[in-house]
C-alpha positions, -999 to +999 in steps of 0.1 A: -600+362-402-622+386-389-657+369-376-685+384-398-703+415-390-736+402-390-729+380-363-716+411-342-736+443-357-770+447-365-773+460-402-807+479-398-806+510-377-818+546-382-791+558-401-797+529-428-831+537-432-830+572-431-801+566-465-829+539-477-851+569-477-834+594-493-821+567-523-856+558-527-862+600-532-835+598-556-853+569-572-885+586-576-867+625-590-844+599-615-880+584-631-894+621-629-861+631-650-866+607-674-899+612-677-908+645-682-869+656-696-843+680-686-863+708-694-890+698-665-863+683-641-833+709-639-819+744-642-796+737-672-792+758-698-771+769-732-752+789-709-750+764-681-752+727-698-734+709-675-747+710-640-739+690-606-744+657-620-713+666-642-693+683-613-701+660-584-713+628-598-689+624-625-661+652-617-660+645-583-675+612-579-643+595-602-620+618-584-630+602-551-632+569-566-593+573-575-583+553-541-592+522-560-560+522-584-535+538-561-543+510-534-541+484-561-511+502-573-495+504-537-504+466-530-500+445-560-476+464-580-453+480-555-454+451-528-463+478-501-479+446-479-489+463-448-520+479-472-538+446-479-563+456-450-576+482-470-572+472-505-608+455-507-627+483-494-610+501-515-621+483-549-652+483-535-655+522-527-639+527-565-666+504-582-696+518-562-683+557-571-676+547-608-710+534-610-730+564-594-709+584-621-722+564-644-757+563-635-754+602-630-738+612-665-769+588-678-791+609-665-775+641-675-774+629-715-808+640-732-817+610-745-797+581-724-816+552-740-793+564-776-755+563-748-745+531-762-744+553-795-714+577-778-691+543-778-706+522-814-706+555-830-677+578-813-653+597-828-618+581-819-597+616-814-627+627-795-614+633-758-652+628-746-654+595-763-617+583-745-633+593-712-665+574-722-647+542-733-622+542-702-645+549-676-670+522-688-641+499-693-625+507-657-660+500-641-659+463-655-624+462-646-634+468-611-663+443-608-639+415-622-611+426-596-637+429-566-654+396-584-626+372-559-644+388-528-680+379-537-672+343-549-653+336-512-689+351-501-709+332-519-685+302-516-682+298-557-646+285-552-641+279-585-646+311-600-630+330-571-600+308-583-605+320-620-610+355-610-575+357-587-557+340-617-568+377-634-557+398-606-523+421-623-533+417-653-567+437-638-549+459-619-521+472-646-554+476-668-571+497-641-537+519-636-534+525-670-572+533-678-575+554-647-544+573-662-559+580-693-594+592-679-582+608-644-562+632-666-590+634-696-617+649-676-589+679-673-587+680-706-622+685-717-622+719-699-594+724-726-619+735-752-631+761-734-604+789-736-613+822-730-641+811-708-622+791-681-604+817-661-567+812-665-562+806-629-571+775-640-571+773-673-533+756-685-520+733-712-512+710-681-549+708-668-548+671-677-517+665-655-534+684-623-565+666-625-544+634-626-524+644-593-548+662-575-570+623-578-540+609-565-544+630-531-576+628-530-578+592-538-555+583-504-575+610-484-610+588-492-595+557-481-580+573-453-616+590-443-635+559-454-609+537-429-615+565-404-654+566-406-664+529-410-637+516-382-659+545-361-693+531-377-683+492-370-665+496-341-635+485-349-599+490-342-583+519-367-557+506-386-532+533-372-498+523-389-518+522-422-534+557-419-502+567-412-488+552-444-517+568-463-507+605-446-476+606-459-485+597-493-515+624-496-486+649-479-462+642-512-490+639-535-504+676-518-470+694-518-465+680-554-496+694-570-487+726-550-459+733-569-467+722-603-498+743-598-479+776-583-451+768-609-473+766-635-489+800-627-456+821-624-441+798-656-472+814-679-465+844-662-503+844-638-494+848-603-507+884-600-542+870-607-542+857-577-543+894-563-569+903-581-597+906-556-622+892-580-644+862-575-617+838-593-584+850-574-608+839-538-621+808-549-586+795-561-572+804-525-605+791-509-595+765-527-559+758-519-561+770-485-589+742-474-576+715-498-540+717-501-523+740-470-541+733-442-541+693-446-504+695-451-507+717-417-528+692-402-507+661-419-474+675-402-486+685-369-482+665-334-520+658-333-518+639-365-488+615-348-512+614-318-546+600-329-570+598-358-593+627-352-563+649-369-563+630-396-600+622-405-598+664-406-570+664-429-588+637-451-621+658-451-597+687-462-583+671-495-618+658-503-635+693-498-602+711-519-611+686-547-644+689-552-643+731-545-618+725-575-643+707-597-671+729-591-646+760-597-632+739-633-669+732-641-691+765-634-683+784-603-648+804-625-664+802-660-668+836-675-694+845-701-729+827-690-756+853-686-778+832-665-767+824-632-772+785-624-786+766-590-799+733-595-830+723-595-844+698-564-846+672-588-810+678-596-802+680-561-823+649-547-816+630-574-770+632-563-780+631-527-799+597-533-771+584-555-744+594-527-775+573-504-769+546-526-737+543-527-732+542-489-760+523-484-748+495-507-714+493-493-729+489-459-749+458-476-724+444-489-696+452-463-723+428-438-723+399-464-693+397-480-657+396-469-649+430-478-632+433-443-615+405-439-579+393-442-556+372-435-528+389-412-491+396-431-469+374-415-442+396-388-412+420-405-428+426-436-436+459-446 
């Protein structure tokens, strides 16, 4: 077992306060939100309703989150061993991103003290209400399947006990919901034909939101196991990031060419020689995200050290998100007002991305999140 960072690492440092500051900036913009309203507080408008706190803190922020069920899905359900290092990090990252989604879609509703409302009150074939009831049923999922890791830290055998007893069941509940949401949040951009360009607007949006979260959810853990063995100062777990490369490179060249295939099936592909503002943010788009981490994934440097591919990690991330913002706003046709967001807007995600790496550093120093118990020698 790995001796506990508190007795190695001091917890307080600059860069802790200086995210203690700007979560407690976020605090302060969130009570001026829900104060004063959206009108006060952001830039949103009938043309532009849904702002950053839809593209990055939801869009993006359960899109990052996505390592959460393909570790799970790699450990527990296909026996892939050698991944147990990372898997409770990974549960954790997933439940902290999940709930700074949630906090920031609360903020984005009008009138959050009625949300309960969306789930008592939804509207079953509603797509927004499936997201609504999965992604608030995956975020307890993923408190009861990190719940084993804070019982062994606060030495509540017992229920650490009950809790393990729970594990698959947990984790075939948090494949399937992640599933159903991952590829729902595509399809809510399916209601808005004739505004979405068609470079990305397809019948099979659901599907690429789906795999694109399955890149980008290997890519965060590999740049999470990256940054924090940097942070810590601790080994990297080099077979492992390996491991993770080769899956991001299959889930990468996959979503390539469903996405080029699906272009030249529905007969597209000469958009992308348009010139316009959508034909060079969808090869912004694929050139960061998707082609140059599969350059960076297959090149020597990558076989040599991690540098290449914390770069190729940053890639994928950076693709998926340009691709949220481009689903969301940035290739929508038809709004009159151009849309920024407001500082509140803006304070209010950098303090909740604070947050979140502020919290995982807490609870990274006091809980076993890090520790393991070493696979025994030969097994994969």
């Amino acid at each position: 077992m790995n001796a506990p960072l508190q007795q190695t690492q001091k917890f307080l440092t600059r860069g802790t306060i200086l995210l203690a500051v700007l979560t407690g900036a976020g605090i302060l913009s969130a009570l001026f939100r829900l104060g004063f309203g959206l009108g006060a507080s952001t830039n949103l408008s009938d043309p532009h309703p849904w702002g950053i706190w839809v593209a990055f803190d939801l869009l993006c922020g359960v899109a990052l989150a996505a390592g959460g069920y393909t570790m799970s899905a790699a450990y527990y359900i296909f026996g892939m061993k050698k991944y147990k290092p990372i898997v409770r990090p990974a549960i954790l990252t997933a439940f902290l991103g999940y709930l700074i989604a949630g906090i920031g879609i609360t903020l984005d509703v009008g009138k959050p003290w009625a949300l309960w409302k969306s789930i008592v009150y939804g509207q079953p074939r509603s797509v927004m209400f499936e997201v609504a009831i999965c992604i608030t049923t995956y975020l307890t999922v993923l408190g009861l399947e990190f719940g084993p890791v804070a019982a062994e830290g606060l030495r509540w055998e017992k229920t650490r006990k009950v809790l393990t007893a729970m594990t698959y069941p947990l984790v075939i509940a948090g494949i399937v919901l992640s599933f159903l949401h991952q590829s729902s949040l595509g399809a809510l951009f399916l209601l808005m034909k004739g505004r979405l360009s068609e470079l990305w607007y397809t019948p099979i949006l659901p599907q690429l939101f789906f795999l694109s979260s399955i890149a980008v959810g290997l890519a965060t853990v590999s740049f999470e196991s990256i940054a924090s063995s940097r942070a810590l100062r601790r080994p990297p777990e080099t077979a492992i990031l390996r491991g993770l490369a080769r899956g991001a490179q299959i889930a990468l060249g996959l979503y390539l060419l469903v996405k080029v295939g699906d272009l030249a099936v529905r007969g597209r592909l000469g958009l992308l020689f348009a010139g316009d503002l959508a034909s060079l943010l969808w090869l912004l788009e694929i050139g960061i995200g998707v082609i140059l981490p599969l350059a960076l994934y297959s090149s020597e440097a990558a076989r040599q050290s991690t540098s290449a591919l914390l770069w190729a990690a940053v890639c994928v991330i950076a693709g998926v998100i340009l691709n949220r913002f481009d689903v969301n706003f940035f290739s929508q046709a038809g709004a009159r007002l151009p849309y920024f967001p407001a500082v509140t807007e803006i304070l209010i995600t950098v303090g909740l991305v604070s947050f979140l790496l502020l919290a995982y550093r807490f609870l990274v120093f006091h809980l076993p999140v890090l520790a393991h118990e070493p696979e025994p020698v030969g097994r994969t």
